[in-house]
C-alpha positions as CSV (number, residue, x, y, z in Angstrom):
1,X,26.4,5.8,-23.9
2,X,26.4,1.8,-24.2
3,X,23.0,0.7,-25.1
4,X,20.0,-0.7,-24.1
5,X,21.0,-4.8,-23.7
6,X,19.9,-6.6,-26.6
7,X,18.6,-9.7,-25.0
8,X,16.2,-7.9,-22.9
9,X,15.0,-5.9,-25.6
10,X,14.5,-8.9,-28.2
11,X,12.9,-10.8,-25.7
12,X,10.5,-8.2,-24.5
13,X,9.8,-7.9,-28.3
14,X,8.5,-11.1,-28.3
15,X,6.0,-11.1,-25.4
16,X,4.9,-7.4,-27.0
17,X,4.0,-8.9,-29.9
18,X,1.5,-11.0,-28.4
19,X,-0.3,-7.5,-27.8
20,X,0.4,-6.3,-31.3
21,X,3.5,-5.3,-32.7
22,X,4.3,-3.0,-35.0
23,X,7.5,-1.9,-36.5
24,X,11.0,-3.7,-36.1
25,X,13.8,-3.9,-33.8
26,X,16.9,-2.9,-35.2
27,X,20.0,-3.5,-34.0
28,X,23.6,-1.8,-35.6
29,X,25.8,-5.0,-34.1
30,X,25.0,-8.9,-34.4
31,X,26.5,-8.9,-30.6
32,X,24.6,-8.5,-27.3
33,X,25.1,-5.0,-25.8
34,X,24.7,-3.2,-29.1
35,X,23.6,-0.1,-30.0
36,X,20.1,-1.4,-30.1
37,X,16.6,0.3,-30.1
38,X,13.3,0.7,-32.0
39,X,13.5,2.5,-34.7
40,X,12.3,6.1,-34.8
41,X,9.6,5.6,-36.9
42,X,8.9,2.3,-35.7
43,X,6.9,0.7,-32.8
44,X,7.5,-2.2,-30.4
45,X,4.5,-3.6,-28.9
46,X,2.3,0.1,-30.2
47,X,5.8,2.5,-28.9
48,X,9.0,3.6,-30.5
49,X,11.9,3.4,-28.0
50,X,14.2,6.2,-30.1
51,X,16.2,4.3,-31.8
52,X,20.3,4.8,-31.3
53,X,19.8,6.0,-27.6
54,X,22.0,4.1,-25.5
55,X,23.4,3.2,-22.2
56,X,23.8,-0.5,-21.3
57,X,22.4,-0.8,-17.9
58,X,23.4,-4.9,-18.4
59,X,26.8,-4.3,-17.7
60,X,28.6,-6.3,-15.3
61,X,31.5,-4.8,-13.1
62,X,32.1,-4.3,-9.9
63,X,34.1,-1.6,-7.8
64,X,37.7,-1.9,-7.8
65,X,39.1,-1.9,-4.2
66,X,42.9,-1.0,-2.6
67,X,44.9,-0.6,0.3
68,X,42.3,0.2,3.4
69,X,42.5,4.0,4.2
70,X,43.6,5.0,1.0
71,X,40.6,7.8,-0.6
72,X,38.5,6.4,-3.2
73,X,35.1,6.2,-2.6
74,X,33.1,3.7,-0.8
75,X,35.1,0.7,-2.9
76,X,35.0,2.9,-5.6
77,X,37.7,4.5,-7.6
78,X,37.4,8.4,-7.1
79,X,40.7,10.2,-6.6
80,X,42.4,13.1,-4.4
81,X,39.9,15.4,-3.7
82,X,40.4,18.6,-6.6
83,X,42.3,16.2,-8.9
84,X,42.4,16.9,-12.5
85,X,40.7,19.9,-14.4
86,X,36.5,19.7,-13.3
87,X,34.3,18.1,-16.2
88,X,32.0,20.2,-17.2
89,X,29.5,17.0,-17.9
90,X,29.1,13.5,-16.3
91,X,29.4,10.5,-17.8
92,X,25.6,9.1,-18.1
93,X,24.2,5.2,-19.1
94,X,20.5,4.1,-19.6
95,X,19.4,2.9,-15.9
96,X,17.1,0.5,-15.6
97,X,14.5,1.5,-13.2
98,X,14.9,-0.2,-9.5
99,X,12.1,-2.2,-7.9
100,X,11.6,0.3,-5.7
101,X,11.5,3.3,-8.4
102,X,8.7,0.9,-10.3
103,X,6.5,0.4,-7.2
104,X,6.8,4.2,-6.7
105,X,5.6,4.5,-9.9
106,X,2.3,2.4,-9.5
107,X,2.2,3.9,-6.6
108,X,2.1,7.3,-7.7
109,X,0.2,6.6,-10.9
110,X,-2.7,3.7,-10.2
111,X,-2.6,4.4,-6.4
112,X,-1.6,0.7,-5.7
113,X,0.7,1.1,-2.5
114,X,0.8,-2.8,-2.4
115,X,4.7,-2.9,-3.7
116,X,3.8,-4.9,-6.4
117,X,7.4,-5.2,-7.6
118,X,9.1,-6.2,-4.2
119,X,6.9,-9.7,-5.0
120,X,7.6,-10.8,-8.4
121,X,11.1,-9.1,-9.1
122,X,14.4,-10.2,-7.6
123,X,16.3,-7.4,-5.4
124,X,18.7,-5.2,-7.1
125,X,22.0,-5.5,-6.2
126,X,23.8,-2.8,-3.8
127,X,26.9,-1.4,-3.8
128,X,25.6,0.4,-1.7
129,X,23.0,1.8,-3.9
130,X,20.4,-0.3,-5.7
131,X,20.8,1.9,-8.8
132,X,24.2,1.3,-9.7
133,X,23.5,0.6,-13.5
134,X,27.1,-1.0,-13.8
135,X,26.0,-3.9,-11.7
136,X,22.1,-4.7,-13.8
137,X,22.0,-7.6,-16.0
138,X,19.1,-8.8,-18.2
139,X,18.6,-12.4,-17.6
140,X,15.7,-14.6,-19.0
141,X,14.2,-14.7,-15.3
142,X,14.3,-10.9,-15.4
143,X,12.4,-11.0,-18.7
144,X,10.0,-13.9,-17.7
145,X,9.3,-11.7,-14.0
146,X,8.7,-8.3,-15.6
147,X,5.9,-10.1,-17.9
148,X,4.4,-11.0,-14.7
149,X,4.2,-7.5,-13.1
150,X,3.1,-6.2,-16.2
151,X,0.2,-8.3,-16.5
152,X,-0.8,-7.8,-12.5
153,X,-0.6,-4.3,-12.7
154,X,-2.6,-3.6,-16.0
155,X,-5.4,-6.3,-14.7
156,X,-5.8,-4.8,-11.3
157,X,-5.2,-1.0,-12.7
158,X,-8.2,-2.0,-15.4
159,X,-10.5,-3.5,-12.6
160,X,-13.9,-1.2,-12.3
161,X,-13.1,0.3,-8.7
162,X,-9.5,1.3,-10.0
163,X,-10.1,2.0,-13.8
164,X,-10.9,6.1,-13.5
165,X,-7.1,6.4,-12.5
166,X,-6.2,5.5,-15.8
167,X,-8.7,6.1,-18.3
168,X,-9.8,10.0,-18.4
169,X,-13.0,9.8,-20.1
170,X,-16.3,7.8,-20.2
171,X,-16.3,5.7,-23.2
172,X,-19.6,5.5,-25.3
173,X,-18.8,1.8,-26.3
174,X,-15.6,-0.1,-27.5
175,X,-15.5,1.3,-30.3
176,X,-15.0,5.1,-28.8
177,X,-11.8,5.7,-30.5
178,X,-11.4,9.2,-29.7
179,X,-11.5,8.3,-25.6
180,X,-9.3,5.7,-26.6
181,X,-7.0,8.0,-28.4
182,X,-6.9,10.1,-24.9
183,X,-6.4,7.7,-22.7
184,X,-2.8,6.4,-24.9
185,X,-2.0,9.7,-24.9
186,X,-2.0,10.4,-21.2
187,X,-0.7,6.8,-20.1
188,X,2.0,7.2,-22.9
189,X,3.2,10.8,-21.6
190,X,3.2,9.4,-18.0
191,X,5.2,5.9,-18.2
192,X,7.7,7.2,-21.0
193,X,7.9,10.5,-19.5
194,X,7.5,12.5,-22.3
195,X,4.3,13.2,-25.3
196,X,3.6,10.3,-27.2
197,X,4.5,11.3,-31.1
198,X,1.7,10.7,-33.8
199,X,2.9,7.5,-35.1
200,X,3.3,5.7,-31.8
201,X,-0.1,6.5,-30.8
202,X,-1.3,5.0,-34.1
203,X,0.3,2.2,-33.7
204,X,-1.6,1.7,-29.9
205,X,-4.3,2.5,-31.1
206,X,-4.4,-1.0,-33.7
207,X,-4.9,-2.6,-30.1
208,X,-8.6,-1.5,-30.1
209,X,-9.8,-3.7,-32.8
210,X,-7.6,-6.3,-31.8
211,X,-9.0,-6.5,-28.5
212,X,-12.7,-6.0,-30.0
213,X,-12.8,-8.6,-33.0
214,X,-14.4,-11.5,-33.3
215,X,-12.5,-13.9,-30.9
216,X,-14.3,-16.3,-28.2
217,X,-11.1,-15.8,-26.0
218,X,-11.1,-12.2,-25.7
219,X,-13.7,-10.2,-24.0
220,X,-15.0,-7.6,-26.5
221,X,-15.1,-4.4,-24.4
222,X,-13.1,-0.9,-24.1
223,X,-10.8,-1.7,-21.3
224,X,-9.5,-5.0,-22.9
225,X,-7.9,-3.1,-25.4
226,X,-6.7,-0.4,-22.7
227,X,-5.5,-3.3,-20.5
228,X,-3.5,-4.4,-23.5
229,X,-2.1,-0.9,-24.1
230,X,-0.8,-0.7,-20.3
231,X,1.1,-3.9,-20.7
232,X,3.0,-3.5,-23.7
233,X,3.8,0.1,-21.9
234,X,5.1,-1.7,-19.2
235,X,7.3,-4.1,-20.8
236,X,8.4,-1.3,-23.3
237,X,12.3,-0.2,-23.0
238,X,11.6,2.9,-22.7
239,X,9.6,2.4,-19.7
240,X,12.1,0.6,-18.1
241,X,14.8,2.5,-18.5
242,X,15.8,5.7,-18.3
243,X,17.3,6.7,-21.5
244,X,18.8,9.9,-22.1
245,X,20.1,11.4,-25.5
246,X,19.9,15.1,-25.5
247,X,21.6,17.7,-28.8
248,X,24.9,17.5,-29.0
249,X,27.0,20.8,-28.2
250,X,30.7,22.1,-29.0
251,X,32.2,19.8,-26.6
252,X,32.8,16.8,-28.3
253,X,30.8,14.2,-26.4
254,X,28.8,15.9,-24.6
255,X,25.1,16.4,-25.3
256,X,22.2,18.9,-23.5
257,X,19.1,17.2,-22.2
258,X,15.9,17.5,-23.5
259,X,12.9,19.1,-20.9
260,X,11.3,15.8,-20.3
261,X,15.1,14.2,-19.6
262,X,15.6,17.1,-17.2
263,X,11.8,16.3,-15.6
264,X,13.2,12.4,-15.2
265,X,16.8,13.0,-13.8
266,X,14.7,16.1,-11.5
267,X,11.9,13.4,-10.8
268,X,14.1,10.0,-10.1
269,X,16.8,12.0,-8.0
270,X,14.0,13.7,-5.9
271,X,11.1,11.9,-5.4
272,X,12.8,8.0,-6.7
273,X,9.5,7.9,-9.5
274,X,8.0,9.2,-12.8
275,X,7.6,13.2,-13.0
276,X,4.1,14.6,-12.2
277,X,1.7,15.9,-15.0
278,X,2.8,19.2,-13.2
279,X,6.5,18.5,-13.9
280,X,5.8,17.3,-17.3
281,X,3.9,20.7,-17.7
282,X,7.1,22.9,-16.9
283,X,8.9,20.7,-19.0
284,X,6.1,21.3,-22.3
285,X,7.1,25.5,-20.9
286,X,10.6,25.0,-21.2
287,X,10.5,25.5,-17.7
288,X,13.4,23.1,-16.7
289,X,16.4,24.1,-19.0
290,X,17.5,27.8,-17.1
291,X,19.0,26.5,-14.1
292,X,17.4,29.3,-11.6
293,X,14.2,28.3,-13.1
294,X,15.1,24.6,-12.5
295,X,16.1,25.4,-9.1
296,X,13.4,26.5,-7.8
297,X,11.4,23.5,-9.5
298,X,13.0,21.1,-7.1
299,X,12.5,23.6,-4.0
300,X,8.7,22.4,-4.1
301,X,9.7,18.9,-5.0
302,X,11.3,18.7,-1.7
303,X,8.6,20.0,-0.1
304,X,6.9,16.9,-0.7
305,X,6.7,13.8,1.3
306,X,8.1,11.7,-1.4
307,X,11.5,13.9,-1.2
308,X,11.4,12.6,2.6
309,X,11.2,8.9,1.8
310,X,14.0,9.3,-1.3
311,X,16.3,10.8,1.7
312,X,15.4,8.3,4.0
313,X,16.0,5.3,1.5
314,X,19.5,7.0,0.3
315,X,20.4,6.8,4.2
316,X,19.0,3.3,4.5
317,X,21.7,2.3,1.5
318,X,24.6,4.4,2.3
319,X,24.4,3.6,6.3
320,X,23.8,0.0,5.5
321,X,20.4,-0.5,7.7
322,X,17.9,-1.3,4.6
323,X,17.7,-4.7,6.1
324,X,18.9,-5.3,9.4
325,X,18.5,-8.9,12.1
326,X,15.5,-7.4,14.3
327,X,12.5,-8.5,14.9
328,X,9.7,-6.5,13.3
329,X,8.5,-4.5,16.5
330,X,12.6,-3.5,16.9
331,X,12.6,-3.1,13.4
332,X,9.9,-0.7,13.6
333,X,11.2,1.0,16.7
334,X,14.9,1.7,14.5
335,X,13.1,2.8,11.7
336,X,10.8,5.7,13.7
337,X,13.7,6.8,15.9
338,X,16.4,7.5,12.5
339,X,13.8,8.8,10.1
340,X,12.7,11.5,12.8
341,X,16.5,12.6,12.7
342,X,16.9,12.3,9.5
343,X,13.9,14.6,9.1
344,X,15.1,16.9,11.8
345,X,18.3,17.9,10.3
346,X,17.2,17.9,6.5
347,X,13.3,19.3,6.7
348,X,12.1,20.6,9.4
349,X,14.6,22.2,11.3
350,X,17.4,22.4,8.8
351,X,20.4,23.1,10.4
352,X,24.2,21.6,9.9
353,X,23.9,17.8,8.3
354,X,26.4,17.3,10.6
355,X,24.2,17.4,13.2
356,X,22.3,13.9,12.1
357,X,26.1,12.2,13.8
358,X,26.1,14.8,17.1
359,X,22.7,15.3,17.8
360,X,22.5,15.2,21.4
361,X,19.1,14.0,21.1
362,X,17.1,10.7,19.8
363,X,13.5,10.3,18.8
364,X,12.3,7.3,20.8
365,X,9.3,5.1,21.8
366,X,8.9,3.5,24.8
367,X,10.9,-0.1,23.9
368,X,13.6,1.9,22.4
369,X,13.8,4.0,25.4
370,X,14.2,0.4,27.1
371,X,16.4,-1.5,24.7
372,X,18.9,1.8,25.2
373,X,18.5,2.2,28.7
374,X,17.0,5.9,28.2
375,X,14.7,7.8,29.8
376,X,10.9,7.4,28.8
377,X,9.3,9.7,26.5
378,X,6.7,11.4,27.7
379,X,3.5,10.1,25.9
380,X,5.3,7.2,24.8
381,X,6.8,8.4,22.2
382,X,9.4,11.7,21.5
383,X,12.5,13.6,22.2
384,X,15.0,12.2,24.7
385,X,18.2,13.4,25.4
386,X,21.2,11.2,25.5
387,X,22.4,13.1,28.9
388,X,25.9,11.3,29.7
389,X,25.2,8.4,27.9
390,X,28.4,8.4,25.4
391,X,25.3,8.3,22.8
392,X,25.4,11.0,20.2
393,X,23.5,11.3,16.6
394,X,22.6,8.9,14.2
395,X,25.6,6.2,14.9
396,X,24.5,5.7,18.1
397,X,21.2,4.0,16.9
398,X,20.2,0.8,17.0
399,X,19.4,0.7,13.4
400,X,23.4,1.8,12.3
401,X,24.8,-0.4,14.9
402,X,23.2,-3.5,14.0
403,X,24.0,-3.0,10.4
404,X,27.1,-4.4,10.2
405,X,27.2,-7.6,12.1
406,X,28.3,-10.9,11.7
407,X,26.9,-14.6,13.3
408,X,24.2,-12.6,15.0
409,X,26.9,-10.7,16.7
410,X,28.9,-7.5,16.3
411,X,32.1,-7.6,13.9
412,X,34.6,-4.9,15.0
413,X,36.0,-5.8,11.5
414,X,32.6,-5.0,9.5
415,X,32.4,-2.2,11.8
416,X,35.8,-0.4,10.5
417,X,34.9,-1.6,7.2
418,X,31.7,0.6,7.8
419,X,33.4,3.4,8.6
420,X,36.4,3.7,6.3
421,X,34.7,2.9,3.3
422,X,30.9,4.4,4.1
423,X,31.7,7.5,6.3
424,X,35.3,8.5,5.4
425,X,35.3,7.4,1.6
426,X,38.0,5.1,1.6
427,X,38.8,2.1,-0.2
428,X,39.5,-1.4,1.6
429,X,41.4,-4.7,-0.1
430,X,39.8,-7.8,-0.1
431,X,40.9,-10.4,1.9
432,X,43.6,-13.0,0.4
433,X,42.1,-15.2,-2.0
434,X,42.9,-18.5,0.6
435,X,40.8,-16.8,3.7
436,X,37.3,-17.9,4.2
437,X,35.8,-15.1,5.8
438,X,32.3,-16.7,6.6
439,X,33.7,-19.5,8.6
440,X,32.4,-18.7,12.4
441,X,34.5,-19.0,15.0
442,X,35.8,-22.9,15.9
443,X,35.6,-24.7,19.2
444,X,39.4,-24.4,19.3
445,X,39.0,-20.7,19.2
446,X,39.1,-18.2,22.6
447,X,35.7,-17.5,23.4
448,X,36.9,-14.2,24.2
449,X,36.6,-11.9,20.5
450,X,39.6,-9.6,21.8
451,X,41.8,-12.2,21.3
452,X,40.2,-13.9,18.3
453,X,40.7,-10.5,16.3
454,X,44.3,-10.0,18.0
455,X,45.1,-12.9,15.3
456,X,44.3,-10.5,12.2
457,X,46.8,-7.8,13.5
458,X,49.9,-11.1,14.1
459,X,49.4,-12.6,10.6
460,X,51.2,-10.3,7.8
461,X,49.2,-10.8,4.5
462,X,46.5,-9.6,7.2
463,X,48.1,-6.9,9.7
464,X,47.7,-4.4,7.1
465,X,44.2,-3.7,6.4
466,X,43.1,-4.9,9.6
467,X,45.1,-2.8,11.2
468,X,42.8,0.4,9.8
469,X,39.7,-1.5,10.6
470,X,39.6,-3.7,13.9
471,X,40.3,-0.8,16.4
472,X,37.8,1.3,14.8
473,X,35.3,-1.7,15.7
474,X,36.5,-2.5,18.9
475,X,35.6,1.4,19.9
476,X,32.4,0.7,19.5
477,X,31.9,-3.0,21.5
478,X,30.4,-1.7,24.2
479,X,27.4,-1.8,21.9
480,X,25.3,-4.4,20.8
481,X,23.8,-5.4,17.4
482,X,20.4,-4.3,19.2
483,X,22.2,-1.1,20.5
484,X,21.9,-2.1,23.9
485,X,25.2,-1.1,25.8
486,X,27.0,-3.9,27.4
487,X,30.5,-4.4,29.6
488,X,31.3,-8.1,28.4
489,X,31.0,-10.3,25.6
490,X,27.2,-11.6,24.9
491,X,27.6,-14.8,27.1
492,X,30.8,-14.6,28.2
493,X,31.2,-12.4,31.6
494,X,34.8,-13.5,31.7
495,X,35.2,-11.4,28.6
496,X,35.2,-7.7,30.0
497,X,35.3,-4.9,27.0
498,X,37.2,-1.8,27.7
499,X,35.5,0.0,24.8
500,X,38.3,1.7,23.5
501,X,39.4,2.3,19.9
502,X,41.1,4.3,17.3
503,X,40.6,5.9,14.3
504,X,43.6,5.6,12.5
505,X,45.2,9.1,12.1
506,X,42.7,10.6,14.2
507,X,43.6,9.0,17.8
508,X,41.8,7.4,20.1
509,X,37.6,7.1,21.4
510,X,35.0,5.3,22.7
511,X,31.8,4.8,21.7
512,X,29.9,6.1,19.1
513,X,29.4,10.1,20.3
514,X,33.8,10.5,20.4
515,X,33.7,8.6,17.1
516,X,31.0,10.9,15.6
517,X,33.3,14.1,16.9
518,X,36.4,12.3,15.5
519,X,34.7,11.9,11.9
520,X,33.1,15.7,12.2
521,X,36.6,17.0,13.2
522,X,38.4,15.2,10.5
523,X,36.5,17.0,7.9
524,X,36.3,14.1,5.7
525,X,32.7,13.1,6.6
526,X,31.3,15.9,4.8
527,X,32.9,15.3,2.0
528,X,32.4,11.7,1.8
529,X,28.7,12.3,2.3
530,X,28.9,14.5,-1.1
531,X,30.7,11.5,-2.6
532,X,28.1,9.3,-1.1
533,X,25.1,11.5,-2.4
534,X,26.6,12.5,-6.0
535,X,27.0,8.4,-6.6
536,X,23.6,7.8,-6.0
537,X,22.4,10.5,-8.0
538,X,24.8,9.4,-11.1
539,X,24.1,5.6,-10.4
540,X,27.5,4.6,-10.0
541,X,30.3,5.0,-8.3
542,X,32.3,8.3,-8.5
543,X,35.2,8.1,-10.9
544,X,39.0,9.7,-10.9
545,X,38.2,12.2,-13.0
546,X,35.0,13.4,-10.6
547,X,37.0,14.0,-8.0
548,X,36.9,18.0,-7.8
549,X,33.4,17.7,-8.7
550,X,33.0,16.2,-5.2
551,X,35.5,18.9,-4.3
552,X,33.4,21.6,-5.9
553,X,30.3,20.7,-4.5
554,X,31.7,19.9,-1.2
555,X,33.2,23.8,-0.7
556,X,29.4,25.1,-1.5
557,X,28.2,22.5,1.4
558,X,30.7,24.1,3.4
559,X,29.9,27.6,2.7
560,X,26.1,26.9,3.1
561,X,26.6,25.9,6.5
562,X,26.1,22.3,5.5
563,X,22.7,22.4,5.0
564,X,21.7,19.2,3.2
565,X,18.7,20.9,0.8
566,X,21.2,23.5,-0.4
567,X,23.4,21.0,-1.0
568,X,20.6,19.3,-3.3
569,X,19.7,22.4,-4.8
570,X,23.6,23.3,-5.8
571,X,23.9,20.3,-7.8
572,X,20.3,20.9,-9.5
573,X,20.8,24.1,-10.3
574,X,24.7,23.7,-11.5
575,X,24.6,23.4,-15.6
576,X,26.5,20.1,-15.1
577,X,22.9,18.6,-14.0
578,X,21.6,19.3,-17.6
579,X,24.4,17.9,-19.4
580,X,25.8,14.3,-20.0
581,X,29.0,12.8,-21.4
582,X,29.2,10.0,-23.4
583,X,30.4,6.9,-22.1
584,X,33.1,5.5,-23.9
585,X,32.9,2.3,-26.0
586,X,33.9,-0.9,-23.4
C-alpha cells in the first residue's frame, strides 16, 4: 500500500498539538508520499495512527481512455471479460473518507443531520465515484477546512442539549477521571473503528488537566477537555482514512484483515459510515472473519435504511444525476420518482436488476405526471404505467435524461458518451488536443443540431469516435433535458426530429424503452453494472488484471436471477472481500 500523504499528516500534527501532543511522527522517506505514520507506541494529538500502514489516498491520476467502444471500464482500464488467471486478493490503498461518508458519520454518531461537511469541505472529485482514492490530494486548504469541521462538530456535539450522545456517564466534577477514561474509550472505538489500546488512551487522557489548569482562556470544566479530545479525533489520520493492514499470509503480498477492517470495508460499502457498536461487537466475537458468518452480517445491514441511501447515492454517481439543471421542485419530483425504482427492484420487491431499465412502470407525483405527459396518480402521488408511451425503466426518467446535457440543452454526443462508457463499460478517446469542446454553437452555425453534429461524422480525426456516440444520442432527441418528449428542436419548429438512432453493433431504436431492450439483450449491461458496482466498492477503477473477477461475479448475478442483494452478498461473502494485495511501489 502507498501511504498516508505526508503533508497532510505533518500538518494535522501541528494543529493537534495545539490540543496536546504526544509522541512523534515518523516518517521512513524525507519525500512526500512516504511510508509515514505515528508510531506504534506513539500518539498524535492523544492517538497512535499504526505506524507503517499505508495507502496514499493523495495520489493524482486519472483514468486512461481509448478508442470509443473498445471494453474497459467506464474510462477505466479493465480488460476482456475472464482475462488472465482470477486474483485471489485486490489491490487496496488508504481512502480518505468522502464528504458525504463524514457527514454520515456525524450523522450517525452525534445525530447532527445538518451535513456539516457539504459546508466547509470542497466536493470530491468523481470519476464517477467520489471515492476514487487515486484522484484525493491533500492540499493546505484541505488541511486548513478539516480544522474547521473539526472544531464545529466537537463545539456543537459538546453543547448541553447534545452532550449525552457523546459522553456515557455523569461526571462528578472535572476532575472525574474514571468517566473521562470511558467516554475516550467509547469515542476512540467509534471514530477509529476499532478499541482504543492502553497507551493511546493515556495519552487522551493528559487532555483533562490541560483543559482544567489554571488558565483564564480556558473554561475549567469536564467537557472542555472532552471537546478537546473529539477534535484531535477528528483531525487524527486514522479517522480520516481508512487504513487497512491485516497479517500477512503465504501469498506474497497479500495480507488478511483484521475484524474491525472487515466491520469498516462491511460498514463503508453498506451503509457509506462508521460500523455500529453492534458491528464492532461481532467484530470483538470474531464474528466477521468466516465468510457465512459475514454474510449474513450484511443481510441485516441491508435491511437498513442506510443500505437504501448507499444504493441510491451509487446510482446517483454511476447514472450521472447527483447534480442535475432543475429547479428544486423538478429536482425533487426526479429524485422521488428514481429512488422508488430503485427501491422497487433492489428492496422491496426484489426481482431481476434488469428490471430498474424495463420497468413498464414509473413512480410519479402529480408535476411529473405533467412534465411527462402521463396519466395522474391517483392521490397525487404513485404507480403509473408508461402504456404506449416508448417510456420504459429508469432511462426514461427525467433525472437520467437530464444528466448529460450541454448549454442547457441535450448533447446527443454526452448522451453516447453516457451510454458507452456508463452502461456498456467501454472506453471513449478524448477529443484532439486543438478542439474546444465547450465552445457553444456560433451564429454562423445551422440552428438545426442534426446538421451541427453531421459535422463530427465528415471531419476524420473526429468520424471515429463520434461515430459510436452521436447516433446513440440522436435516438433519444425526442427527449428533453426535463424529460418532456418533444417533435422539434427547443425553439426551432423548422427543426423536426425523427428520433431514431443506433447502437453500434446492436441496430437501430428509438427512445429510451428500445434502447433499454437493446442494452438488456446485449448482455453487456449486466456486466457493466458489476464493473460499475465492484469499482465503487474498491475505490477505483477496475484494473486489467480484475477482469474475470467482474467475469466471476457477473456469472453468479446471472445464475441468481440478477438479483442485486445477492449480488452484494456474493462479493461479501467471497474470501476475496477479506483479503487485500499490496499496491505496488509508484
Amino acid at each position: 500500500m502507498r501511504a498516508v500523504p505526508r503533508d497532510l499528516v505533518s500538518a494535522l500534527g501541528l494543529v493537534w498539538c495545539l490540543g496536546g501532543c504526544h509522541g512523534s511522527i515518523t516518517s521512513t522517506t524525507g519525500e512526500a508520499g512516504g511510508t509515514t505514520g505515528a508510531g506504534a507506541s506513539g500518539a498524535t494529538g492523544g492517538a497512535s495512527a499504526r505506524g507503517g500502514s499505508g495507502g496514499s489516498a493523495a495520489t493524482s491520476g486519472s483514468a486512461g481512455t481509448s478508442g470509443a467502444g473498445a471494453r474497459g471500464g467506464s474510462g477505466g482500464t479493465s480488460g476482456q471479460a475472464g482475462a488472465g488467471p482470477t486474483p485471489t486478493a485486490l489491490e487496496s490503498g488508504a481512502r480518505r473518507l468522502t464528504r458525504s461518508e463524514l457527514d454520515d458519520i456525524v450523522r450517525d454518531l452525534f445525530g447532527d443531520d445538518t451535513s456539516p461537511a457539504q459546508k466547509v469541505l470542497t466536493e470530491d472529485e468523481f470519476n464517477p465515484f467520489d471515492n476514487d482514492y487515486t484522484l484525493q490530494r491533500a492540499s493546505r486548504a484541505l488541511i486548513d477546512s478539516l480544522e474547521a469541521f473539526a472544531d464545529d462538530i466537537a463545539a456543537r456535539a459538546l453543547a448541553p442539549a447534545a452532550r449525552s450522545r457523546v459522553v456515557p456517564c455523569t461526571p462528578s466534577g472535572a476532575g472525574d477521571t474514571a468517566c473521562f477514561r470511558a467516554t475516550v474509550t467509547a469515542l476512540g472505538r467509534r471514530l477509529f473503528r476499532r478499541p482504543l489500546a492502553d497507551d493511546e488512551i493515556s495519552a487522551y487522557m493528559t487532555l483533562q488537566a490541560f483543559a482544567t489548569e489554571d488558565n483564564p482562556d480556558v473554561a475549567h470544566d469536564f467537557y472542555t477537555g472532552i471537546e478537546l479530545v473529539l477534535r484531535s479525533m477528528l483531525q487524527d489520520p486514522e479517522f480520516l482514512y481508512r487504513l487497512e493492514i491485516g497479517t500477512p499470509q503465504a501469498e506474497a503480498g497479500v495480507y488478511k484483515l483484521s475484524e474491525y477492517e472487515l466491520a469498516t470495508r462491511l460498514s463503508f460499502l453498506l451503509w457509506g459510515s462508521t460500523p455500529s457498536d453492534e458491528l464492532l461487537d461481532s467484530a470483538a466475537g470474531n464474528g466477521l472473519s468466516a465468510a457465512s458468518a459475514r454474510r449474513s452480517v450484511a443481510e441485516g445491514m441491508l435491511d437498513d435504511a442506510r443500505a437504501r441511501d448507499t444504493v441510491h447515492r451509487f446510482h446517483a454517481m454511476w447514472l450521472g444525476y447527483r447534480s442535475i439543471p432543475a429547479s428544486a421542485e423538478l429536482a425533487s419530483a426526479f429524485s422521488l420518482e428514481t429512488n422508488h425504482l430503485i427501491d422497487r427492484v433492489v428492496f422491496d420487491e426484489p426481482t431481476s436488476y434488469l428490471e430498474l431499465f424495463t420497468s413498464p412502470q414509473t413512480y410519479l407525483n402529480n408535476l411529473l405526471a405533467d412534465q411527462y405527459g402521463l396519466a395522474r396518480p391517483s392521490g397525487g402521488e404513485g404507480w403509473v404505467s408508461y402504456g404506449a408511451s416508448g417510456r420504459e425503466g429508469i432511462l426514461s426518467h427525467g433525472s437520467v435524461l437530464a444528466a448529460f446535457s450541454k448549454f442547457s440543452d441535450t448533447s446527443p454526443t454526452q448522451r453516447g458518451i453516457f451510454v458507452q462508457t456508463r452502461l456498456l463499460c467501454n472506453k471513449v478517446d478524448p477529443p484532439p488536443a486543438n478542439v474546444n469542446v465547450d465552445q457553444p454553437p456560433s451564429s454562423g452555425d445551422s440552428v438545426c443540431k442534426v446538421d451541427r453534429y453531421a459535422a463530427h461524422r465528415t471531419t476524420s480525426s473526429c468520424a471515429g469516435c463520434h461515430n459510436n456516440l452521436d447516433p446513440i444520442g440522436f435516438g433519444l432527441e425526442q427527449y428533453d433535458i426535463g424529460g418532456r418528449l418533444r417533435t422539434h428542436d427547443d425553439g426551432h419548429p423548422e427543426c423536426a426530429i425523427d428520433g431514431q438512432g443506433e447502437l453500434p453493433g446492436y441496430g437501430t431504436f428509438s427512445g429510451p424503452g428500445e434502447l433499454a431492450e437493446k442494452l438488456v439483450a446485449s448482455g453487456e449491461l449486466s456486466s457493466c453494472f458489476v464493473e460499475q458496482w465492484l469499482a465503487y466498492a474498491l475505490g477505483r477503477h477496475v484494473a486489467d488484471n480484475e477482469a474475470s473477477v467482474v467475469a466471476e461475479l457477473s456469472r453468479g448475478f446471472s445464475d441468481k436471477s440478477y438479483a442485486a442483494k445477492e449480488l452484494f452478498l456474493d462479493y461479501v461473502g467471497s474470501e476475496r472481500f477479506a483479503l487485500r494485495r499490496e499496491e505496488p511501489a509508484p
